[in-house]
C-alpha positions as CSV (number, residue, x, y, z in Angstrom):
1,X,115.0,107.9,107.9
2,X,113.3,110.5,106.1
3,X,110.1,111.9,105.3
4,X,110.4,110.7,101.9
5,X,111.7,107.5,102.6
6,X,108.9,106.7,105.1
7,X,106.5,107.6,102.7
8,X,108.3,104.9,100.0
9,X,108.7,102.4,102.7
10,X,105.1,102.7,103.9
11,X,103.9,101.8,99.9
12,X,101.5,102.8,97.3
13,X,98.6,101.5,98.5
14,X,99.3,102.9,102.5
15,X,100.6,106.0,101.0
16,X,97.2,106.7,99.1
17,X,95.1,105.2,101.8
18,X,96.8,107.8,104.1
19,X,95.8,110.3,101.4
20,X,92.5,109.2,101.1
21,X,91.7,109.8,105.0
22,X,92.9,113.9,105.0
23,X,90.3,116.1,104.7
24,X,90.0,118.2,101.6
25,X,91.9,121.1,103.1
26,X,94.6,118.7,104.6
27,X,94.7,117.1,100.5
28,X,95.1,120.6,99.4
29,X,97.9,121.4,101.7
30,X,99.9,118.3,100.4
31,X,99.0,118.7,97.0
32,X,100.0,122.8,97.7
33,X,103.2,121.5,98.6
34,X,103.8,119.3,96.1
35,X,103.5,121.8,93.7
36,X,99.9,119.6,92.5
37,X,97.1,122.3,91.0
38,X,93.6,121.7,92.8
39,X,91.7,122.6,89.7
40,X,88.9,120.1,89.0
41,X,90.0,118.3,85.4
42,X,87.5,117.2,83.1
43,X,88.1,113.5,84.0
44,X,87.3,114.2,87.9
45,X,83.7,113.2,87.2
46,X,83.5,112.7,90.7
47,X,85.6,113.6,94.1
48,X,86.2,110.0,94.6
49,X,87.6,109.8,91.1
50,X,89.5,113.8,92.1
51,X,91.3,112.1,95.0
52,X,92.5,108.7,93.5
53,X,94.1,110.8,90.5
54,X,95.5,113.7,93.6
55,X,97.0,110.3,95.4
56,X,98.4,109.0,92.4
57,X,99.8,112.2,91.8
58,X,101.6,112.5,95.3
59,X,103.2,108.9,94.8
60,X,104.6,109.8,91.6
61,X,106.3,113.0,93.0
62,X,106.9,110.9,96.2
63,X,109.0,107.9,94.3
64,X,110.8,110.2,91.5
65,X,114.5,110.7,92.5
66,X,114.5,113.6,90.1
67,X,112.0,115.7,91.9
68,X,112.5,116.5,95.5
69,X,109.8,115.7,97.9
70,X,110.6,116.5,102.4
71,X,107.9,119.0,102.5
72,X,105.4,117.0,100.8
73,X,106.1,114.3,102.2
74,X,106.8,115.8,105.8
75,X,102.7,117.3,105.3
76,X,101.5,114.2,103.9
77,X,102.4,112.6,107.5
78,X,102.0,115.2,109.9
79,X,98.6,116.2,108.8
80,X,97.7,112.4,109.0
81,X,99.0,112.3,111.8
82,X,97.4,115.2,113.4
83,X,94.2,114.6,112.0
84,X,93.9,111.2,111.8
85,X,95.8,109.3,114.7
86,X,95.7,112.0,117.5
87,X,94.4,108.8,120.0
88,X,97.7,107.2,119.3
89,X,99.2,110.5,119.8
90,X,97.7,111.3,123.0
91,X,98.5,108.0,124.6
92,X,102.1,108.3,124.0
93,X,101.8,111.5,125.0
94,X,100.2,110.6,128.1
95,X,102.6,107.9,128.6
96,X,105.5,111.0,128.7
97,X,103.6,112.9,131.1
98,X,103.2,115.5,128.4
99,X,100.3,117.7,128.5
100,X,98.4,118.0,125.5
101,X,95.2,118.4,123.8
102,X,93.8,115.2,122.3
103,X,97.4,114.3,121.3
104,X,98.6,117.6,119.9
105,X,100.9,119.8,122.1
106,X,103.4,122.6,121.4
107,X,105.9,120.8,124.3
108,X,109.0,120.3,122.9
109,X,108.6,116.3,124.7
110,X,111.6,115.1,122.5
111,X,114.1,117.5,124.2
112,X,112.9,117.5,127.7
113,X,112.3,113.5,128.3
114,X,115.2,111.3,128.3
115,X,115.6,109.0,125.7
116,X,114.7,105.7,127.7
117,X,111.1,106.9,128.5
118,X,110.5,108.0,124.6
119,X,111.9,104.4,123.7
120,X,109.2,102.6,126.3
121,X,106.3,104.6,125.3
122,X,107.0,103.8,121.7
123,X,107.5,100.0,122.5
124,X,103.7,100.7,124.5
125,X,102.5,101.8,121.2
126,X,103.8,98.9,119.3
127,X,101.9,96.9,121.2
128,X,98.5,98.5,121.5
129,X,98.2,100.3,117.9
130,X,99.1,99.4,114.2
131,X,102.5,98.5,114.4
132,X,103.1,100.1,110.5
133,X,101.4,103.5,111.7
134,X,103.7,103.4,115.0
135,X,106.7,103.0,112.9
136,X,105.9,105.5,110.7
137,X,105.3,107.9,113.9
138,X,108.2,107.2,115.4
139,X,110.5,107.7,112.7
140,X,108.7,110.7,111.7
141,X,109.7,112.4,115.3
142,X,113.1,111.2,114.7
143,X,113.4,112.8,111.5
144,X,111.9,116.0,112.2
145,X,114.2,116.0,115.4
146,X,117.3,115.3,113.9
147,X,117.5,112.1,116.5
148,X,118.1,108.9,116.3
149,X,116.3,108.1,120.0
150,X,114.0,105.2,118.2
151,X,116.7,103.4,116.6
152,X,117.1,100.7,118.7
153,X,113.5,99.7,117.8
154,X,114.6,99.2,114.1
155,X,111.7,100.7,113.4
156,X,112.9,100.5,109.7
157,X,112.5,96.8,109.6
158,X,109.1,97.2,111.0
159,X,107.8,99.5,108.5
160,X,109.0,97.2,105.7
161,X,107.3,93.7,106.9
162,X,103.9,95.0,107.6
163,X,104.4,97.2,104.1
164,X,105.4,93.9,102.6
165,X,102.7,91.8,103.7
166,X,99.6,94.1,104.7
167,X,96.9,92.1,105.0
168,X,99.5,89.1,106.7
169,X,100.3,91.3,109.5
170,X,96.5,93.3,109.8
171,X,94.9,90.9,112.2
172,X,98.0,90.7,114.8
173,X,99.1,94.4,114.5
174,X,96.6,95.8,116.7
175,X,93.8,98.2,116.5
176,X,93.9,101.1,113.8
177,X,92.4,104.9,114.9
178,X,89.0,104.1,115.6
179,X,89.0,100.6,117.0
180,X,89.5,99.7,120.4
């Protein structure tokens, strides 16, 4: 699956949630790549009211066919990812035997451990993290690997039933960043 297509699966309101948690230099990086100017327009009477219209700007570009979107996209999550859910990083890190720094690392752990243990540590994270988050993780390593090493997980069908039902699925799919 895609960067793109994660982003659509994830939805609207996760997609501009996930926006909403960057920091201003992460928006600007998304917005840089999404070809989005940064200038302040006369209705941003506020930053709150800047970074709703920047989101809604991303899921536009993110949802039109006509307009190509992987390296927006592919930014949108990493630097979530990266800035936002490096605990979940680091414990499946950890679980790899990978060092790292607070989840980040420059190893390249999807080439060097076998496919079984990258499976378990995901299914790990399923269990002990937002299962919507996970997917999206997951299937972002797989598409910026060129794998398919998660597949079994139908990670696919995951992302869609907590996207479907959010608040359904937000009590029993484990702690977000932040909560433990």
């Amino acid at each position: 699956m895609s960067p793109e297509e994660i982003c659509r699966n994830l939805g609207e309101p996760k997609i501009k949630s996930i926006f909403h948690e960057l920091t201003t230099e992460a928006m600007k990086k998304v917005l840089k790549e999404a070809k989005i100017p940064t200038a302040r327009l006369a209705s941003h009477t506020s930053t709150k009211k800047r970074n709703d219209d920047w989101s809604s700007r991303v899921w536009r570009l993110l949802v039109d066919p006509a307009r190509p979107a992987a390296t927006t996209a592919a930014t949108l999550l990493f630097e979530w990812l990266t800035r936002g859910r490096r605990p979940m990083l680091a414990e499946f890190l950890t679980a790899l035997d990978v060092a790292h720094q607070g989840g980040l690392t420059d190893a390249d752990f999807m080439q060097t451990s076998t496919p079984e243990k990258l499976v378990e540590a995901g299914k790990a994270l399923l269990t002990s993290h937002n299962r919507q988050e996970v997917a999206a993780y997951l299937l972002f390593l797989d598409a910026s690997n060129k794998s398919e090493t998660f597949a079994g997980l139908e990670l696919d069908k995951v992302l869609a039933a907590e996207a479907a039902a959010p608040t359904a699925t937000s009590a029993t799919a484990g702690p977000t960043a932040g909560q433990t």
